[in-house]
N, C-alpha and C positions, 0 to 999 in steps of 0.2 A: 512044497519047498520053495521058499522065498527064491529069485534067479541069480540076486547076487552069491546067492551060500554056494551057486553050481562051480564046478570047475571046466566046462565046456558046456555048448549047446552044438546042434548043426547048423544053424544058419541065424544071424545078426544083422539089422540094417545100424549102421553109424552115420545119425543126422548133424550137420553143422548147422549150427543156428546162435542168434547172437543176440542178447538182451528181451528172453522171454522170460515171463514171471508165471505164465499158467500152460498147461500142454494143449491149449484149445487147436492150437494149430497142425497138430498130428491128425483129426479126426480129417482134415478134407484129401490128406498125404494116399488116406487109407479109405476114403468113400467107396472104392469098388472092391474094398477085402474088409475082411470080419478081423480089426486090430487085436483082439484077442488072443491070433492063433500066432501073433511076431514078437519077437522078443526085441526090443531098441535102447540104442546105448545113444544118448545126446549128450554130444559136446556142449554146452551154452557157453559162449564170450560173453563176458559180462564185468559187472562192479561188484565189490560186496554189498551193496546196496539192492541189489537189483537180482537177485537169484531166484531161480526156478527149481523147486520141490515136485518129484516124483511117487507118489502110494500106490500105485498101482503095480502092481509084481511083477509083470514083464517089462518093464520100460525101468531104465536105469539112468542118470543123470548125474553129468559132472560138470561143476561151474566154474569154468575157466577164467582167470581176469588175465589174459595173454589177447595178441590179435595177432590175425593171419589165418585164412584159410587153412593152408598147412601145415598151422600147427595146431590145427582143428581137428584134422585128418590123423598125425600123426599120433595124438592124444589117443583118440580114438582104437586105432590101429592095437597102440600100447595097453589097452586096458579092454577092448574089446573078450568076448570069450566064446565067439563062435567059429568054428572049426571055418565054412564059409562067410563072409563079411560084403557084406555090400554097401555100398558110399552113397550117401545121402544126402542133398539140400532140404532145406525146408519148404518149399516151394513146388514141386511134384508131385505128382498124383500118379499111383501104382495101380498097374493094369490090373484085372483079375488074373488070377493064376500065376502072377507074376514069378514068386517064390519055387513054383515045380518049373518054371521053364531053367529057374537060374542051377537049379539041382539038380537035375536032367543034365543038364552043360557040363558040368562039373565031372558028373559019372562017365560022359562021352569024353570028358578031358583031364582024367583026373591028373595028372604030370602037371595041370596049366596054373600059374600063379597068380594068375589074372585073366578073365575071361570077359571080352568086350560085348555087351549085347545095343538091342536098338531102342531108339526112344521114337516119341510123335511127339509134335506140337499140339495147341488145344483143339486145332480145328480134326485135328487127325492123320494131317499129312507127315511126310519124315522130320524128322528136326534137323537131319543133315541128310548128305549122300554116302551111302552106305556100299558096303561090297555085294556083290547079289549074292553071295554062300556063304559058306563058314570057311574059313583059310587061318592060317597061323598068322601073326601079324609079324613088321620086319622094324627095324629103324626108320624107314620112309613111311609107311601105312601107318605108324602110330599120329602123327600128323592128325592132330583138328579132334582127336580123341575128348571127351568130357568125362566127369568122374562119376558124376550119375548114369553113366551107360555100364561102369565100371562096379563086376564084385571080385574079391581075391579069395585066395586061400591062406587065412589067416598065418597058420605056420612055415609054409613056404617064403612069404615074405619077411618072417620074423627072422628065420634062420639066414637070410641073406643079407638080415641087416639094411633093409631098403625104404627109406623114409623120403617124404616129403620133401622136398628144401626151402626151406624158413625163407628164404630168400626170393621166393617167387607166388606168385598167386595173390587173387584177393587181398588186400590187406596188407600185402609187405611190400618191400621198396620196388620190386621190378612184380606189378598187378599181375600178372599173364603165365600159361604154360605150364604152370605148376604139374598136369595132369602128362604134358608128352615127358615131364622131365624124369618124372616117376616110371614110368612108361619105357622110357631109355635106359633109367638103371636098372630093370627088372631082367631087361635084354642083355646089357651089360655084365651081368651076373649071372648069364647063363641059363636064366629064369625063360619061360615057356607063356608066350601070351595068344589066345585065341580069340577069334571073334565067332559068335555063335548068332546066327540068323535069326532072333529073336525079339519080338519087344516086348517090354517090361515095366514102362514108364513113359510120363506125355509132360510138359515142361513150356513153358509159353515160348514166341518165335525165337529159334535161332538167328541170331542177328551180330555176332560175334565182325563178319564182314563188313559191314558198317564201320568199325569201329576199326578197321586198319590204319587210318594214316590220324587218328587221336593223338593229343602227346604223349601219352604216359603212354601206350603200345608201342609208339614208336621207341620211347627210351627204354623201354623194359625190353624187346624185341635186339635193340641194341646187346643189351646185354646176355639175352640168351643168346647169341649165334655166337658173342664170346667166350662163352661158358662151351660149346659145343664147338668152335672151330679155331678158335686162339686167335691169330693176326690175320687167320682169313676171313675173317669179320669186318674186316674196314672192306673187304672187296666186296663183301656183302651188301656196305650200305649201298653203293653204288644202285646194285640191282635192285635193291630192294628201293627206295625212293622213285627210280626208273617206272617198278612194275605201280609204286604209288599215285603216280603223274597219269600213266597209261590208264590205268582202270578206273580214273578219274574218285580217289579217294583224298586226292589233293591238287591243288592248283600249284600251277609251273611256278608260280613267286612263292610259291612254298618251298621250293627243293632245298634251300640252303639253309632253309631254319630245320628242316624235319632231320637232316643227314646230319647236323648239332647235335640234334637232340639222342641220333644213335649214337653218336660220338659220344655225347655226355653217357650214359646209358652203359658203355663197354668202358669206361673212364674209371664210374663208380661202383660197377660190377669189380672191376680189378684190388678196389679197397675193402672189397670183401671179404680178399681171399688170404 
């Protein structure tokens, strides 16, 4: 049976990927697993010009001409049909056995709407710093979260009505956070999110930290601490340029251009709403 005729599977990876015309780039996703045994749903952002064709039975293909991140994600989500869903870049290399640690997790949590696992870089080391156990996660711990560490459970999130926002991540006006924002309304809604001791996937350096006192984090950052705390967001910029100064991701004759730029950032965040 072809996989689109199913009405459900147990478990789904959803790749974002943007202006592919052949699937060459799945085989290295899957070097340390036999792709045969995964079933994949790919978003492609793309042109009508420029579309990527799927024959192969487990792997499914939709050819988006939208852009964003999240609404990569959310597409996905939308048409996904596996019972668990795991989020995908195209860029990643899946550990072996990946798939039974993330199913295992699930059976130990099955209440959890989201289950946070671990990644490595390519040399091996962490990609980030991680909790040493498995704990529930809270409003502050979701912090610093990526969506490739990230699988859900496809109908818990559905039934909550819990999407993406168009408005943040990759590709849309405010680049950043897409992942904690998702992350807060899952909590927000009463949803159940765990982090499970595990790895699952390797990703080139994290280097996210670098890239704090940039302009567009800084305006996009602007805007999320106003979507998250309203007027206490101008008290934000304060700290937040202070802690940019201090940790030396900007220079002191920066300060008044970078607190603009949050300024501008929670300005155009507000004509959004």
């Amino acid at each position: 049976m072809n996989i689109s005729e199913k009405t459900h599977i147990p478990f789904e990876i959803l790749v974002a990927t943007t202006n592919r015309t052949t699937l060459d780039f799945i085989d290295n996703m899957f070097k340390n697993n036999n792709l045969e045994h995964y079933h994949l749903l790919i978003i492609n952002q793309t042109s009508e010009h420029k579309l990527l064709v799927s024959d192969v039975p487990n792997i499914r293909v939709i050819n988006a001409f939208e852009r964003g991140l999240s609404r990569s994600r959310n597409l996905a989500i939308q048409h996904a049909i596996g019972d668990i869903c795991l989020l995908a870049d195209d860029d990643v290399v899946y550990l072996q056995g990946f798939e039974n640690k993330i199913m295992k997790a699930f059976k130990l949590y099955p209440e959890a709407a989201l289950i946070h696992f671990k990644a490595k870089n390519f040399k091996g080391d962490d990609f980030r710093k991680y909790p040493i156990k498995d704990c529930k996660h809270n409003l502050k711990t979701i912090r610093g979260m990526s969506s490739i560490e990230m699988a859900i459970n496809r109908k818990l999130i559905l039934n909550k009505k819990i999407t993406f926002d168009v408005r943040f991540g990759l590709g849309a006006p405010f680049p950043t956070a897409e992942e904690s924002l998702f992350c807060r309304n899952i909590l927000k809604q009463n949803g159940l999110i765990y982090f499970n001791n595990a790895f699952i996937v390797a990703h080139s350096e994290h280097n996210s930290g670098r890239k704090l006192g940039d302009d567009e984090i800084v305006y996009a950052r602007g805007a999320l601490n106003y979507y998250k705390y309203k007027k206490l967001a101008y008290f934000w910029i304060v700290r937040y340029v202070y802690f940019l100064v201090k940790n030396k991701y900007i220079k002191f004759s920066d300060i008044f251009e970078k607190a603009n730029l949050a300024l501008k950032g929670i300005k155009d965040f507000k004509n959004t709403q």
